[in-house]
VOBA-1610 file (N, C-alpha, C; in pm, whole numbers, padded with zeros to 5 digits, always signed):
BEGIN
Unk+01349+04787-06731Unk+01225+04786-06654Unk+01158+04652-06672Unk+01156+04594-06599Unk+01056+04436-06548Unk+00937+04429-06569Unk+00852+04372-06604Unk+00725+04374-06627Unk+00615+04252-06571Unk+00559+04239-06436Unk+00556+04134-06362Unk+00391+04164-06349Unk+00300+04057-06391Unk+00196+04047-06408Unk+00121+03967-06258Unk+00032+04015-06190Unk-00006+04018-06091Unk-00187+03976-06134Unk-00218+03836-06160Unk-00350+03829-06171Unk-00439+03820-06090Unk-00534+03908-06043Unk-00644+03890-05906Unk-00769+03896-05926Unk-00793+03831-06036Unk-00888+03760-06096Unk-01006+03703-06003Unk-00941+03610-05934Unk-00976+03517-05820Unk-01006+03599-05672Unk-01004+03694-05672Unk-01029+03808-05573Unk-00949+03735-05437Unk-00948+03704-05312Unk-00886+03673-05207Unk-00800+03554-05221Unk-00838+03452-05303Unk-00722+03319-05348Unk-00621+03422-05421Unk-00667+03438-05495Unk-00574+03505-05658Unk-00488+03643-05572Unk-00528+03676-05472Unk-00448+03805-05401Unk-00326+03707-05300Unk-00354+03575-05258Unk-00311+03511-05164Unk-00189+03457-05264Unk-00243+03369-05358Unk-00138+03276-05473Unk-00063+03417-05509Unk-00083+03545-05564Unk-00013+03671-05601Unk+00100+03661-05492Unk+00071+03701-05395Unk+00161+03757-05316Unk+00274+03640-05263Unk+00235+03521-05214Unk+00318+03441-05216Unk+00402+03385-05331Unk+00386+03429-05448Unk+00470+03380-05563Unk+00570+03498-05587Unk+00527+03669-05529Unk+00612+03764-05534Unk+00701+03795-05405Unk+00661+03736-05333Unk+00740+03795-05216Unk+00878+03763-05187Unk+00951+03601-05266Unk+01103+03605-05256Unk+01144+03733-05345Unk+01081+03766-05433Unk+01158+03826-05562Unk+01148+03986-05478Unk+01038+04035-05402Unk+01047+04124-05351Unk+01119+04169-05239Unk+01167+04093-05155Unk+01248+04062-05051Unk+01358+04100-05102Unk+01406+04041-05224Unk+01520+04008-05299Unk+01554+04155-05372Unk+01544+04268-05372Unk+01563+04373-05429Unk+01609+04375-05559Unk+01658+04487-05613Unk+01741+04502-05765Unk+01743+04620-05786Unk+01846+04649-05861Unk+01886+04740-05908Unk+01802+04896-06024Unk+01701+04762-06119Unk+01589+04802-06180Unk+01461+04861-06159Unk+01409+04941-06173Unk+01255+04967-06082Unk+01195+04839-06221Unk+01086+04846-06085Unk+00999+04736-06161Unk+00819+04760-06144Unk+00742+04713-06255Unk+00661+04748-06273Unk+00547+04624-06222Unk+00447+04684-06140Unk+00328+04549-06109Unk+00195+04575-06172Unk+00143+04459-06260Unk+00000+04511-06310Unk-00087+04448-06219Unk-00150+04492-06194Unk-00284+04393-06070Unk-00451+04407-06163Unk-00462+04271-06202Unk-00572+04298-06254Unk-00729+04287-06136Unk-00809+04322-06173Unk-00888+04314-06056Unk-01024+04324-06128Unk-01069+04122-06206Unk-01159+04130-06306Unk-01323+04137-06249Unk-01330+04172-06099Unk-01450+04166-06068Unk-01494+04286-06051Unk-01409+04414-06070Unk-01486+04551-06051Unk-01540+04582-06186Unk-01565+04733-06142Unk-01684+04776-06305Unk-01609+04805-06375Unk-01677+04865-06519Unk-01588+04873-06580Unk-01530+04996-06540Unk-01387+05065-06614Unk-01336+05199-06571Unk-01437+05299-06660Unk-01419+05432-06647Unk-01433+05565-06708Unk-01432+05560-06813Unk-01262+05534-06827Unk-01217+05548-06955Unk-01224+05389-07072Unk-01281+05344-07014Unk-01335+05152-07098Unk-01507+05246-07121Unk-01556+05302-07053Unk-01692+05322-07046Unk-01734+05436-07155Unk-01593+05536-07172Unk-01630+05644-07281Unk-01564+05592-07395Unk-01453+05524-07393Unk-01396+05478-07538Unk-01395+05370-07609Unk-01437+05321-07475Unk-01491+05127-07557Unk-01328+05064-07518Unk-01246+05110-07507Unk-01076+05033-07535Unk-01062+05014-07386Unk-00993+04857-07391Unk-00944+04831-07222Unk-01075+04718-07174Unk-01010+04626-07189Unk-01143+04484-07148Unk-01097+04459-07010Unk-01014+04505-06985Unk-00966+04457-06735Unk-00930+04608-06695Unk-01024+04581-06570Unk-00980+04636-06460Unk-00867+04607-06401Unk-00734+04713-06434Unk-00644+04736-06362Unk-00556+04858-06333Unk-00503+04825-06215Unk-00395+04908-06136Unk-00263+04918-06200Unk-00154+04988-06185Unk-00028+04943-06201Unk+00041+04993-06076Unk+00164+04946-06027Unk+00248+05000-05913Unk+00390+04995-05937Unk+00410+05098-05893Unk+00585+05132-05962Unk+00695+05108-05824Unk+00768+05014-05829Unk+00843+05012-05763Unk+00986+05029-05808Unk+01065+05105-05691Unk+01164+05200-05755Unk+01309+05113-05766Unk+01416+05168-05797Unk+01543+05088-05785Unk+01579+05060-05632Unk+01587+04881-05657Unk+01630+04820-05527Unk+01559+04819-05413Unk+01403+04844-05421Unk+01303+04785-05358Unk+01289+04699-05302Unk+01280+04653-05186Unk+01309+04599-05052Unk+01129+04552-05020Unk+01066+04451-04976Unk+00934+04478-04930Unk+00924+04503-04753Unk+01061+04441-04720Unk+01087+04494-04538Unk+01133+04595-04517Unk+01109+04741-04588Unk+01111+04895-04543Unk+01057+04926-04625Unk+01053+05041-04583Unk+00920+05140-04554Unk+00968+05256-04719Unk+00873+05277-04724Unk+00875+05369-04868Unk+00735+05470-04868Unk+00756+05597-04931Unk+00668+05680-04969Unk+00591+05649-05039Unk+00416+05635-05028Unk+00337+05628-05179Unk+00271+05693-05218Unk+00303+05719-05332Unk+00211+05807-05398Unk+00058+05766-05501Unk-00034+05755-05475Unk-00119+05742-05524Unk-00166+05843-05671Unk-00219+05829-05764Unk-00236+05926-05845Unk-00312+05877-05954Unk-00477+05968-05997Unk-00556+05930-06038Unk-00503+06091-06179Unk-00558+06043-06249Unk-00513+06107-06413Unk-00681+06184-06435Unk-00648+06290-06526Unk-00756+06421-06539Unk-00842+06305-06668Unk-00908+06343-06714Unk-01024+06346-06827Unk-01073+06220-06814Unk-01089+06113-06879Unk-01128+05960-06834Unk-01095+05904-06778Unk-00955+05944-06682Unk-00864+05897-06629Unk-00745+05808-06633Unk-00749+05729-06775Unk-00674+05650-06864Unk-00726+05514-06792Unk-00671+05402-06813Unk-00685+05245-06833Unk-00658+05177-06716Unk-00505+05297-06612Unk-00445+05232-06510Unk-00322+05215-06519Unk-00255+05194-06640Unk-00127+05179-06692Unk-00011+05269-06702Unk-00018+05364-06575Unk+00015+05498-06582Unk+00163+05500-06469Unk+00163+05374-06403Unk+00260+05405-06314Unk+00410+05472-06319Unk+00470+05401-06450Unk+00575+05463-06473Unk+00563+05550-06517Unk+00497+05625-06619Unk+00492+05761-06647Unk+00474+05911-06518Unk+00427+05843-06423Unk+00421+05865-06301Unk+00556+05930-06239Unk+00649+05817-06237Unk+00837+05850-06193Unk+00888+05983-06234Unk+00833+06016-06371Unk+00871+06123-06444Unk+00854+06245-06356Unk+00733+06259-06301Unk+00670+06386-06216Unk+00758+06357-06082Unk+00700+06232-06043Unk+00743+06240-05862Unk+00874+06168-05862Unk+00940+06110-05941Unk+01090+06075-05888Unk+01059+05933-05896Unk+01206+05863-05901Unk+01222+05728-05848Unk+01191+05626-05782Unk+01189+05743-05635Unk+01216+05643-05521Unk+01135+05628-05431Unk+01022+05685-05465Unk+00914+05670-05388Unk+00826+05510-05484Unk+00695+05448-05398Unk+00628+05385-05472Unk+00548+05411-05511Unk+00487+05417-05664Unk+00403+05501-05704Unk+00267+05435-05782Unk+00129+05429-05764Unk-00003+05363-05768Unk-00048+05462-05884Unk-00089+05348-05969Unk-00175+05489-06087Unk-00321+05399-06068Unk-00397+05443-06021Unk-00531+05411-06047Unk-00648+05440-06133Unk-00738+05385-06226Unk-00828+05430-06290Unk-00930+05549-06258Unk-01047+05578-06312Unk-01143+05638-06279Unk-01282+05585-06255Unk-01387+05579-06208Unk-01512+05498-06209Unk-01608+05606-06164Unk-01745+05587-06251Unk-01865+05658-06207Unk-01994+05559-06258Unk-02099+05558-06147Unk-02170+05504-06122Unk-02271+05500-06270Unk-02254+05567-06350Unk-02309+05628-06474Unk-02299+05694-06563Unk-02298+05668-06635Unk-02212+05752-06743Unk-02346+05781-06858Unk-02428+05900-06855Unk-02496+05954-06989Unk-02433+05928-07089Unk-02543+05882-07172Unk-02539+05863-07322Unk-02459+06009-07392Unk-02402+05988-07483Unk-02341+06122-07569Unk-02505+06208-07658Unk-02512+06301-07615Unk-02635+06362-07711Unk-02581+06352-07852Unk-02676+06407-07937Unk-02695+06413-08071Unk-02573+06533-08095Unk-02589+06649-08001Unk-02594+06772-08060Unk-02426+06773-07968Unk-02399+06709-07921Unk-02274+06682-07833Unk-02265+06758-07692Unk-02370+06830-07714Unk-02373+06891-07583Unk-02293+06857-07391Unk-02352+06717-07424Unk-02297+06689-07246Unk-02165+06628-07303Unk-02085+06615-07403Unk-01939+06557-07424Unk-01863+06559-07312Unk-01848+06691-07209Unk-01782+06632-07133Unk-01841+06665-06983Unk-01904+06700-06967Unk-02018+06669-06849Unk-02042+06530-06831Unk-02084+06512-06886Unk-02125+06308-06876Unk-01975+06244-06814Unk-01894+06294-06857Unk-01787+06205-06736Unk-01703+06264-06650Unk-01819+06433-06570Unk-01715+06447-06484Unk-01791+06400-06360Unk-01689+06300-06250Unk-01692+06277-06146Unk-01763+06357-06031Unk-01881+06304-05992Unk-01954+06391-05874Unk-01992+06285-05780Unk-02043+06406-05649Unk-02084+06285-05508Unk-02198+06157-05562Unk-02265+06148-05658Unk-02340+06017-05665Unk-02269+05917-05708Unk-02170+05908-05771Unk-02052+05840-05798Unk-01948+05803-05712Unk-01973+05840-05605Unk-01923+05792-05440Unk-01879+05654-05402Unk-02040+05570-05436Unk-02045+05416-05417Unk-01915+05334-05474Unk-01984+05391-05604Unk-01888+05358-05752Unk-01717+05303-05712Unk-01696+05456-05691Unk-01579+05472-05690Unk-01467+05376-05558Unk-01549+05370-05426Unk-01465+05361-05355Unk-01514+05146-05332Unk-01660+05079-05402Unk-01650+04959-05420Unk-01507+04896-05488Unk-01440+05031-05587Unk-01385+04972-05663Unk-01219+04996-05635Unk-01192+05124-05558Unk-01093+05164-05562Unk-01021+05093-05394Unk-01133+05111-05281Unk-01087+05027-05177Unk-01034+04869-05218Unk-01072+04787-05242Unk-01000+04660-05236Unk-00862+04722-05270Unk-00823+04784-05411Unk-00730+04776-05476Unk-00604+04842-05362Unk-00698+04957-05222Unk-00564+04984-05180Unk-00516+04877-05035Unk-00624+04803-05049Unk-00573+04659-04959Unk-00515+04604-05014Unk-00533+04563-05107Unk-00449+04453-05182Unk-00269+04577-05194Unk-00277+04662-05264Unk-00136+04699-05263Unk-00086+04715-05100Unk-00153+04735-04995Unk-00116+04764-04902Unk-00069+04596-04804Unk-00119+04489-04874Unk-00118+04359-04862Unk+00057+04312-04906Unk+00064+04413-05015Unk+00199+04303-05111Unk+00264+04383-05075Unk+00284+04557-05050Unk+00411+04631-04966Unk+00348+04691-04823Unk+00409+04577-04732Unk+00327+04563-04592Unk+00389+04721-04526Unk+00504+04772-04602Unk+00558+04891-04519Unk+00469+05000-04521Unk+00400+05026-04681Unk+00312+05127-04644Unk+00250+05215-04514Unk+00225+05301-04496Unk+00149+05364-04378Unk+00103+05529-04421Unk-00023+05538-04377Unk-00100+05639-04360Unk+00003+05781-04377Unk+00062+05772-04287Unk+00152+05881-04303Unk+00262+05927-04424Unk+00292+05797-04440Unk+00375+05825-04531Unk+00320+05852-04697Unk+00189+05829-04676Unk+00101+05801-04795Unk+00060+05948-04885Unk+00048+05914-05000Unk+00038+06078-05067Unk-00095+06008-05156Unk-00187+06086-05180Unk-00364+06087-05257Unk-00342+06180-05339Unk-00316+06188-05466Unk-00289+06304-05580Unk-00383+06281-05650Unk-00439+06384-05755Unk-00510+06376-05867Unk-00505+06532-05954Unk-00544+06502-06092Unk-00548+06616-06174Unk-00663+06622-06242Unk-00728+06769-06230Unk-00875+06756-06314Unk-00965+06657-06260Unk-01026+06560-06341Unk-01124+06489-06273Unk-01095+06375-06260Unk-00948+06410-06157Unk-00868+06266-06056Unk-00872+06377-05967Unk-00878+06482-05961Unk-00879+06586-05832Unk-01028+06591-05788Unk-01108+06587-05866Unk-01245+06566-05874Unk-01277+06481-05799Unk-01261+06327-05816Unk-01249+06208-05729Unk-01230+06170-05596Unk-01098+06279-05564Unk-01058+06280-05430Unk-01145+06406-05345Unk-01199+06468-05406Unk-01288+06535-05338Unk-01398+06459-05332Unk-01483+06417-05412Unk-01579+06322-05346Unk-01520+06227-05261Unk-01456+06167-05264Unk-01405+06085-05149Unk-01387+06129-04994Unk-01328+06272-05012Unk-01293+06325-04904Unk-01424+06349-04851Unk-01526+06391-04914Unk-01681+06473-04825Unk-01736+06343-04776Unk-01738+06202-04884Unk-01814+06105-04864Unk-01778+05997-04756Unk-01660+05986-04828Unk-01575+05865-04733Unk-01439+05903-04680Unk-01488+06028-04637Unk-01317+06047-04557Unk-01284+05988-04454Unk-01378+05940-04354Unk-01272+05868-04238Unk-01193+05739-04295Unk-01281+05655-04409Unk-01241+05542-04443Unk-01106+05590-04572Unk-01093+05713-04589Unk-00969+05744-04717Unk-00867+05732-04557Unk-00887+05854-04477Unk-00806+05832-04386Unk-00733+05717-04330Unk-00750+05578-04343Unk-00740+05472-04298Unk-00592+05439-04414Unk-00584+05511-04494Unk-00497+05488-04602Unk-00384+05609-04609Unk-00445+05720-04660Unk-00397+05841-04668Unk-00360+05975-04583Unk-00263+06020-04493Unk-00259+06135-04404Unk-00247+06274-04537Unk-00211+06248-04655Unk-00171+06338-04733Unk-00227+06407-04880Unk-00271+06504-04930Unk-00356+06490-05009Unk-00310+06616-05135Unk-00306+06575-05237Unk-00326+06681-05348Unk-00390+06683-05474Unk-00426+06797-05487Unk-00524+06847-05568Unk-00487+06976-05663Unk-00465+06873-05818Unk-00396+06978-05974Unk-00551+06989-06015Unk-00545+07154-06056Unk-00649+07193-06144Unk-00776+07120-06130Unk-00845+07088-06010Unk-00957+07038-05991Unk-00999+07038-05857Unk-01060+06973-05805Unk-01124+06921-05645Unk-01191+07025-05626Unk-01260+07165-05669Unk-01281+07250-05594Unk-01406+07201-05508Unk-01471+07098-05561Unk-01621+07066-05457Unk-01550+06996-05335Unk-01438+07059-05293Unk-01416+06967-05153Unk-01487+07070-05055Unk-01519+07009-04907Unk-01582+07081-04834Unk-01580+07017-04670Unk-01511+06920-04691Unk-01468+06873-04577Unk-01343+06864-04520Unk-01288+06981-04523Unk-01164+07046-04516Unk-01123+07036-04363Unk-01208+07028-04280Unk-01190+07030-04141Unk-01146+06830-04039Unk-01191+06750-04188Unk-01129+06649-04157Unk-00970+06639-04199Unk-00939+06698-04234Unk-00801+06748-04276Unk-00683+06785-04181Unk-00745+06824-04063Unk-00723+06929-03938Unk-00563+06851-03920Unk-00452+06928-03926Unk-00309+06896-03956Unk-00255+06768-04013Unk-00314+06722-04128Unk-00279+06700-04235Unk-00216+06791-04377Unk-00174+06696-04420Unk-00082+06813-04517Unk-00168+06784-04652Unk-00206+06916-04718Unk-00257+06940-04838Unk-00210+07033-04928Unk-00154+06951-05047Unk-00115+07065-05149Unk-00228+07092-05271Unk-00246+07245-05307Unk-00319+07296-05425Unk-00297+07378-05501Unk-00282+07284-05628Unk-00191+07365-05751Unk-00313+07420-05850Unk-00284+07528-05959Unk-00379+07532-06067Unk-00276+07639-06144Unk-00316+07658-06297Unk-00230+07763-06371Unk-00356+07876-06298Unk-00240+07955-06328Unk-00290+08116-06334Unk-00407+08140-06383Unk-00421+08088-06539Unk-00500+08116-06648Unk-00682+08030-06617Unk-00662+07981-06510Unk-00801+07891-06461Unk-00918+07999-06375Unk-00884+08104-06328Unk-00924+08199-06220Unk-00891+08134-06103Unk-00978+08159-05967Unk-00919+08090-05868Unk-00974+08016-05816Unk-01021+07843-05887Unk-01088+07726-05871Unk-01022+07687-05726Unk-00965+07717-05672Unk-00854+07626-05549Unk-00869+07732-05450Unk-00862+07830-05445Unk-00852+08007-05363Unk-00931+07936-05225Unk-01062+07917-05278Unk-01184+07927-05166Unk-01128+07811-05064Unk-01088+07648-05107Unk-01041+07575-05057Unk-00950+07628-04960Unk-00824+07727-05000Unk-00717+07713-04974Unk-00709+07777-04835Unk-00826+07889-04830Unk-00857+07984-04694Unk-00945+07916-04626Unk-01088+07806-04617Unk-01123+07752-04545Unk-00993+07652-04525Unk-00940+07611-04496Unk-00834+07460-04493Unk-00736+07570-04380Unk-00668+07696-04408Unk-00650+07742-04298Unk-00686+07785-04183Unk-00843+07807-04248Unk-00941+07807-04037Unk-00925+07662-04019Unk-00913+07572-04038Unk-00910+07456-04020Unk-00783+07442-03983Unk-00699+07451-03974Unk-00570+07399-03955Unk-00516+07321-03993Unk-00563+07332-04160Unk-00482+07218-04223Unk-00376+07272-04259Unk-00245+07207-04270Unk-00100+07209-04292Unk-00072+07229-04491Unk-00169+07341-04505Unk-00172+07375-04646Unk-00115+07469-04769Unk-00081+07422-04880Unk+00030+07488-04934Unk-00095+07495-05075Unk-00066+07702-05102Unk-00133+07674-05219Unk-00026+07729-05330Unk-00004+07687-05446Unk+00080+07694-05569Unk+00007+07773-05669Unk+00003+07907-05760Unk-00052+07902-05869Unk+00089+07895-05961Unk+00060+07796-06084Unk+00158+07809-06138Unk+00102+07887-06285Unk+00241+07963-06299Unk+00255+08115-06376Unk+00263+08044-06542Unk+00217+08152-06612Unk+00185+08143-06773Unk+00093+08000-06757Unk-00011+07948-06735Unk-00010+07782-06732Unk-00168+07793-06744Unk-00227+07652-06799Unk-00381+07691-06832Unk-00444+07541-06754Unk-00470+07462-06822Unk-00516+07356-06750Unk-00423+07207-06786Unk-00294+07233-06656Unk-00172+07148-06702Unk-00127+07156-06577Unk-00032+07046-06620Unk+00122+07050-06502Unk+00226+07094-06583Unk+00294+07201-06606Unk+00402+07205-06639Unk+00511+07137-06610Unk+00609+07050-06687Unk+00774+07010-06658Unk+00837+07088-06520Unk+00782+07207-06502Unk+00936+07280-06472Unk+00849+07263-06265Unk+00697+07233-06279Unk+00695+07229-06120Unk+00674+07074-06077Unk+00713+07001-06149Unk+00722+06867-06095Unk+00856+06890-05940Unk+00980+06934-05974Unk+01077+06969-05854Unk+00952+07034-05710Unk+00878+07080-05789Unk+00820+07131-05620Unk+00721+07060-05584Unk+00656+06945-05632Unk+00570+06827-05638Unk+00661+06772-05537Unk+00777+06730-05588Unk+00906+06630-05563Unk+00883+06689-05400Unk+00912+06819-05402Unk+00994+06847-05270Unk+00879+06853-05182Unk+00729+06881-05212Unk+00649+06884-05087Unk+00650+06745-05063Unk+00646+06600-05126Unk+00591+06501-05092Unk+00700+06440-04993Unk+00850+06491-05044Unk+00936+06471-04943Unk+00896+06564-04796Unk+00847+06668-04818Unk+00823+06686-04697Unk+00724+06636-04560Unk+00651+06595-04691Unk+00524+06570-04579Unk+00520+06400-04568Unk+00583+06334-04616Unk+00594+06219-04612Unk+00736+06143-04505Unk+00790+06244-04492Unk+00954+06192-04390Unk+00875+06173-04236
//
């Protein structure tokens, strides 16, 4: 695995000098998947820099699979991580769930504010879950980043595009969806939501798009209410509970992760 450092520091130069210094090597395929860090030192800080102190740059990572081509077209999967959301550095761990051969975006988390920790610990984890005032936040910081990847693999497209999250990365994409859905649309035809999103409510911008919604058994039915408005709507929706399971992805349903994104992405 390659490890190819992508500095965008310089915001529109530093995206321009980036891409022209990668694009023989990307052209040029290989055998190896290879890994891109994109730093991007003018946004805020992340979530997870904001609750743990660790992580001084804002960045992305992007997983590109064996023998990656930048003149065709590839599946992407986008995917934001549950609790602080981690650092960004998540792409390859990513492959594990969705496969190879798709291209796969791990993005941070961001909120406009983050409460102080009480004395008594009370708001521990309230204080960083993702809600609509955190809207701004999120999409000042998360839009550039999907121009810029959509800049360096020009094949990308809407359709082929997958918006995942777990917990409060599912969280995220529901504010996005109520706040800024025509402008997610501009990126994403495809959307899923592990063990979280239930504040979505704009389900009718959805209207035959494909949406998957997973949760364990053991959660009650956080996803249920979604899953029956999204069918008066006519969204193209698949709901999953997965069995014995609490607030997780199990190993064993990554294969049916795998197989909806192939579906809705061909």
């Amino acid at each position: 695995m390659k490890a190819m450092i992508t500095d965008m520091r310089n915001t529109t130069k530093g995206l321009l000098i980036a891409m022209l210094l990668l694009l023989p090597l990307l052209k040029a395929g290989g055998q190896e998947a290879r890994i891109l860090t994109l730093y991007f030192g003018q946004a805020d800080a992340t979530l997870h820099n904001r609750i743990t102190g660790e992580g001084d740059s804002t960045l992305a990572t992007l997983y590109l699979p064996p023998g990656f081509r930048a003149d065709r077209s590839y599946p992407l999967v986008c995917f934001l991580r549950g609790g602080y959301g981690g650092d960004g550095r998540a792409a390859e761990e990513l492959s594990w769930m969705f496969g190879r051969e798709a291209v796969l975006l791990n993005l941070p988390l961001f909120k406009e504010e983050v409460e102080p920790l009480r004395e008594d610990g009370s708001n521990r984890v309230s204080r960083w879950i993702v809600r609509e005032a955190d809207a701004e936040a999120i999409w000042r910081n998360v839009g550039p980043v999907l121009d810029s990847v959509r800049a360096i693999v020009p094949g990308i497209r809407p359709e082929t595009s997958v918006l995942g999250g777990f917990s409060n990365g599912a969280h995220t994409i529901a504010v996005l969806l109520n706040t800024k859905g025509d402008k997610l649309l501009e990126y994403f035809d495809n959307f899923l939501l592990i063990g979280g999103g239930q504040g979505l409510r704009n389900t009718a911008l959805l209207r035959r798009k494909d949406l998957l919604l997973m949760q364990g058994d053991q959660e009650g039915l956080l996803l249920e209410p979604i899953f029956r408005q999204a069918r008066k709507e006519r969204v193209y929706v698949e709901y999953v509970e997965m069995e014995n399971t609490g607030h997780s992805i199990p190993p064993g349903y990554y294969p049916r992760l795998r197989d909806w994104i192939t579906r809705s992405t061909r």
